[in-house]
C-alpha positions as CSV (number, residue, x, y, z in Angstrom):
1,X,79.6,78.5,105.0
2,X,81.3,81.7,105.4
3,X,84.1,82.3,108.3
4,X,82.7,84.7,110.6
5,X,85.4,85.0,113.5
6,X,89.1,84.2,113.9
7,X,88.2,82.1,116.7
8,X,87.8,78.4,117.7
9,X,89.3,76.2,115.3
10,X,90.1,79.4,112.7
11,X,92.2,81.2,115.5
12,X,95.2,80.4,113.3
13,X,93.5,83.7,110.9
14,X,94.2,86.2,113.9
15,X,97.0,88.5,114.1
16,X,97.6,87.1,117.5
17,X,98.5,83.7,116.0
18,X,102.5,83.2,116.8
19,X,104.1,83.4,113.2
20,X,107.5,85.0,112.9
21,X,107.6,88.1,110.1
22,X,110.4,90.8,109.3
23,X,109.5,94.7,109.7
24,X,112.4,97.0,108.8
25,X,114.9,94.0,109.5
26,X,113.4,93.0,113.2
27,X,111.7,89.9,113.7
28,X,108.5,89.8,115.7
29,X,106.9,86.9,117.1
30,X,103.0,87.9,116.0
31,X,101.6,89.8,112.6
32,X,99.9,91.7,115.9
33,X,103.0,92.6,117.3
34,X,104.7,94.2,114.2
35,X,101.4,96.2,113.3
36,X,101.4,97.7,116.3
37,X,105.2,98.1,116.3
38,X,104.6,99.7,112.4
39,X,102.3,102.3,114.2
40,X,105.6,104.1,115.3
41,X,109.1,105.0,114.7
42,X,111.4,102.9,114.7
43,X,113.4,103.9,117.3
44,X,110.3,103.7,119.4
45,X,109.4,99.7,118.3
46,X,111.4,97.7,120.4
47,X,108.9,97.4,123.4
48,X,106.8,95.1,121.1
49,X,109.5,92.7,121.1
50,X,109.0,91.2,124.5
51,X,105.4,91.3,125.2
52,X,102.6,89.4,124.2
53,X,99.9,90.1,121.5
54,X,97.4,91.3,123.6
55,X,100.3,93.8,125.1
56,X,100.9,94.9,121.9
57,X,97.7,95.7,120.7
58,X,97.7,97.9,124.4
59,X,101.0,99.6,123.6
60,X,100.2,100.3,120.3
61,X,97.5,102.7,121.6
62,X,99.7,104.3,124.0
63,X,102.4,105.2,121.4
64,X,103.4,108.1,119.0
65,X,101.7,107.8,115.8
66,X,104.3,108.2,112.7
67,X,102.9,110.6,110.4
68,X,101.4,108.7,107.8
69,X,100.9,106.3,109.5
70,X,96.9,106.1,108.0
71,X,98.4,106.7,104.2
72,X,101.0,103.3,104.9
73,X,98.3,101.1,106.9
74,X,96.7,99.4,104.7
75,X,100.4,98.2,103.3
76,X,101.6,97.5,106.0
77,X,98.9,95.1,107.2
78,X,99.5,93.3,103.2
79,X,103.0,93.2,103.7
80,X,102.8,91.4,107.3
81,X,99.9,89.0,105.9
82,X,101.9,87.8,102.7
83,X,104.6,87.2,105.2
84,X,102.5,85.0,107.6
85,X,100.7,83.1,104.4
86,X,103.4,83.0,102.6
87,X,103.6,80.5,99.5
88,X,105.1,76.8,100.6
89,X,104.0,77.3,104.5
90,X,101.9,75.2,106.5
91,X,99.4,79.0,106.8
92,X,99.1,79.5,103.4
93,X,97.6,75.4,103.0
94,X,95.5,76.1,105.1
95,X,94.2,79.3,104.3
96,X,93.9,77.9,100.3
97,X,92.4,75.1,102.1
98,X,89.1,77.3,103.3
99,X,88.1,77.1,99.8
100,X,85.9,80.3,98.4
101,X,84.5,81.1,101.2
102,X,84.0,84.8,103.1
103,X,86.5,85.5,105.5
104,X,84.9,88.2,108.2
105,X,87.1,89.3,111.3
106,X,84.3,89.5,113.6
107,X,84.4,90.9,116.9
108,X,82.5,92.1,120.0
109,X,84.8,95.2,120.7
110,X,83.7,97.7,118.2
111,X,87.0,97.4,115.1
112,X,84.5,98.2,112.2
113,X,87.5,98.9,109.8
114,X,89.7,96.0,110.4
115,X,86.7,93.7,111.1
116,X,82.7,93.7,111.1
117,X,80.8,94.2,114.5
118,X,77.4,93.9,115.2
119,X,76.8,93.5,111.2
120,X,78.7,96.3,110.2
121,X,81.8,97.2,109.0
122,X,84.9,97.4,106.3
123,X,86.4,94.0,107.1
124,X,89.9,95.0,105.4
125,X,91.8,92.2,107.5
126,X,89.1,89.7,106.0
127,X,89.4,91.2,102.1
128,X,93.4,91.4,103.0
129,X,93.8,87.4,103.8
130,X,91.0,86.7,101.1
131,X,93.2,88.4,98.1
132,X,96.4,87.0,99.5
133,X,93.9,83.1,99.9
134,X,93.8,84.1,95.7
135,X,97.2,84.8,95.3
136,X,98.3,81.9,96.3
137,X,95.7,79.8,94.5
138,X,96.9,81.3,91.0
139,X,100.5,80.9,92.4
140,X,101.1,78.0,89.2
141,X,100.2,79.9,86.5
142,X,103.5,80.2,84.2
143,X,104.3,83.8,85.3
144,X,102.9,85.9,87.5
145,X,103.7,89.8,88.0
146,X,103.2,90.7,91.3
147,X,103.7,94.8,92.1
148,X,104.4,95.1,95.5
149,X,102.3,97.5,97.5
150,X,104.5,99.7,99.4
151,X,105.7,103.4,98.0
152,X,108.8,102.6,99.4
153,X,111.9,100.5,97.3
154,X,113.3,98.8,100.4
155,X,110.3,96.6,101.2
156,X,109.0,95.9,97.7
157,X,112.5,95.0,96.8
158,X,112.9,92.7,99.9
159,X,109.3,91.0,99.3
160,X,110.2,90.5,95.5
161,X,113.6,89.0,95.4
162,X,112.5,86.7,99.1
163,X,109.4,85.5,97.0
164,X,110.3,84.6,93.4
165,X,112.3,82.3,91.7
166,X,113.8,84.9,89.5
167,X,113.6,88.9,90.0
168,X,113.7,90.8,87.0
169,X,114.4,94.5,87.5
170,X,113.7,97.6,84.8
């Protein structure tokens, strides 16, 4: 049986769900919150930090969209979802724990590229959580090389050496 909504007794899959995670050295109290925050600069972010999810998700349509910001989305969503399901956490049990089924962020409000409404749409929040669900299923195989998706050094650097029990660099 396939999970069709982050709702119910699957909320814990939503962005909305209250998980601490790091962007740029800040800690926000939602994946939803540092998304949004992402959207813009950083001087621009700390609104997100004292509002709720829902608030967050409203800012971040009000705000200044960084410049590439739709080249760095799609990494920045993986980042923030490795950080919520990260190996070792109550999350990442859990989401192991929904086996091999489909995970499909439906919704009644029209997101077709995060989610799938009204039987259509990309569902890159559900494809995000169900490579990171396989990620940490093959977590105890004797060594596992994980590239980082961000351009950037900072963040890779950060999610490697926070993640492993040894960091090799070339």
């Amino acid at each position: 049986m396939d999970i069709l909504e982050f709702q119910g007794e699957y909320r814990w899959l939503s962005n909305f769900w209250s998980v601490k995670v790091d962007l740029d050295g800040a800690i926000y109290p939602s994946v939803e919150h540092a998304y949004q925050a992402a959207k813009t600069y950083p001087s621009e972010r700390s609104v997100f930090l004292g509002c709720t999810a829902a608030e967050a998700k409203k800012l971040g349509r009000q705000v200044v969209i960084r410049d590439e910001w739709d080249l760095v989305k799609l990494d920045v969503m993986r980042s923030l979802i490795e950080q919520k399901f990260a190996p070792g956490t109550d999350l990442a049990t859990k989401l192991v724990e929904t086996g091999d089924v489909r995970l499909v962020e439906g919704n009644k409000w029209g997101d077709t590229f995060w989610g799938v409404c009204n039987g259509r749409g990309q569902n890159h929040l559900g494809e995000i959580l169900m490579t990171q669900r396989s990620r940490l299923k093959n977590q105890n195989s004797p060594l596992h090389i994980l590239e980082h998706s961000s351009h950037t050094y900072s963040p890779r650097t950060y999610e490697n050496a926070s993640r492993a029990d040894l960091t090799v660099a070339f």
